[in-house]
Structures are given as structure tokens and as C-alpha cells.
C-alpha positions as CSV (number, residue, x, y, z in Angstrom):
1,X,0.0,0.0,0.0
2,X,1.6,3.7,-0.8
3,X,1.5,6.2,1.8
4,X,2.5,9.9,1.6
5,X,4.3,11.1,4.4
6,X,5.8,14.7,4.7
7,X,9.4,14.9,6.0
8,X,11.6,17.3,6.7
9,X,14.9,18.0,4.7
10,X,17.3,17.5,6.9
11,X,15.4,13.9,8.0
12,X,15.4,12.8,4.7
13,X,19.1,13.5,4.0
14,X,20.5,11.9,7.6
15,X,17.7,8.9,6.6
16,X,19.5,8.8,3.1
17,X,23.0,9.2,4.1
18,X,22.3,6.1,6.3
19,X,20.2,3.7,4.1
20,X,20.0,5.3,0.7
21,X,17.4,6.7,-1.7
22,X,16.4,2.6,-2.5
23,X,16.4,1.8,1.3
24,X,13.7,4.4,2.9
25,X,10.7,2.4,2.4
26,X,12.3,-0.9,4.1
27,X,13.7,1.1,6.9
28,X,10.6,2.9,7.4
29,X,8.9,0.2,7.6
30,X,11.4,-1.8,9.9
31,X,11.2,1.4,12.2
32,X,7.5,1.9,12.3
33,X,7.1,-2.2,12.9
34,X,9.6,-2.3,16.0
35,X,7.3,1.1,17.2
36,X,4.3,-0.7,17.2
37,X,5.7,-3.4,18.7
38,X,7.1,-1.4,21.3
39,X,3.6,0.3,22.0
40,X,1.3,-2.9,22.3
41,X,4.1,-4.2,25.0
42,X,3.4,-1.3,27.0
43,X,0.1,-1.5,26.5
44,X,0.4,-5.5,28.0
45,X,2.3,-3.5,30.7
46,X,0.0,-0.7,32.0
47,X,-3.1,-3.3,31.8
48,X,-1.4,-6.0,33.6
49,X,-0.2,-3.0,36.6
50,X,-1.9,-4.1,39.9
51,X,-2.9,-7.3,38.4
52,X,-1.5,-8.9,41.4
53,X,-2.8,-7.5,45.0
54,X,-0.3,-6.1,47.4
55,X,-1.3,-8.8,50.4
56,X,-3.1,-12.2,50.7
57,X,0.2,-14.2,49.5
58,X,1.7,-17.0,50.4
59,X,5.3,-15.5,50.6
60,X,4.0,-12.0,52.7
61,X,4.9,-13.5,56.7
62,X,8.3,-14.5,55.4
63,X,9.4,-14.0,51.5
64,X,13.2,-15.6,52.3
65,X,12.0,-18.8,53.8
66,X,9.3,-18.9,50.9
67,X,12.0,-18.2,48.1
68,X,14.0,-21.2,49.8
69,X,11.2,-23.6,49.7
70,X,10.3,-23.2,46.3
71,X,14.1,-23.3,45.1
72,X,14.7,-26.8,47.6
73,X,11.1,-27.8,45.6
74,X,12.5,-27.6,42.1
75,X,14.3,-31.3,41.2
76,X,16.3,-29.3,38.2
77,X,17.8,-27.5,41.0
78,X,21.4,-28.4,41.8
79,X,22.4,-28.4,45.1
């Protein structure tokens, strides 16, 4: 699909000098699908926030006898 965009000059020649006239669709492309995928992890991020309550856990009395347990638990654990 073609889709105009308006640029500035001095954008377009550092975006040229470092890709080339033949490279700006790819690398605008590349950029705009890594800023995406940046924005739908924070979105997981913020909507998962306070998920998880701050008491009522299993680990709250005593967190380092709780992180023990579950590390003695784990048979791939060595040692």
C-alpha cells in the first residue's frame, strides 16, 4: 500500500545518508514495525499493573523462607 508522508529535509538526507534513496521504504517500515511493537508491549504493561494484590500471598509473613522452599522444591535445581 503507498502512503505519503511529509518529512523534513534535513530527516530525509540523515535517513538517506544512512540507508540510501532505494532503502527508505524498508527502513521505514522496519522502524515503524519495531514502534508498534514497542507500543502494544506497554500496553500489556499498563493493563497488567496491579494485576496482582499487594497482600493475601503466600510469601508475605516470610518472602526468604518462601523463596527457599520453592528453590529446595525444584528437582532441576542443583544443590
Amino acid at each position: 500500500m503507498r502512503l505519503h508522508i511529509t518529512l523534513d529535509d534535513a530527516l530525509v538526507a540523515e535517513l538517506d545518508r544512512r540507508v540510501g534513496h532505494r532503502g527508505r521504504s524498508s527502513f521505514i517500515a522496519a522502524t515503524i514495525r519495531r514502534a508498534l511493537d514497542d507500543a502494544c508491549r506497554w500496553d500489556e504493561l499498563l493493563s497488567a499493573a496491579g494485576g496482582i494484590s499487594d497482600e493475601g500471598h503466600e510469601w508475605d509473613e516470610d518472602p526468604a523462607t518462601w523463596v527457599r522452599r520453592q528453590r529446595a522444591a525444584d528437582v532441576r535445581r542443583v544443590g
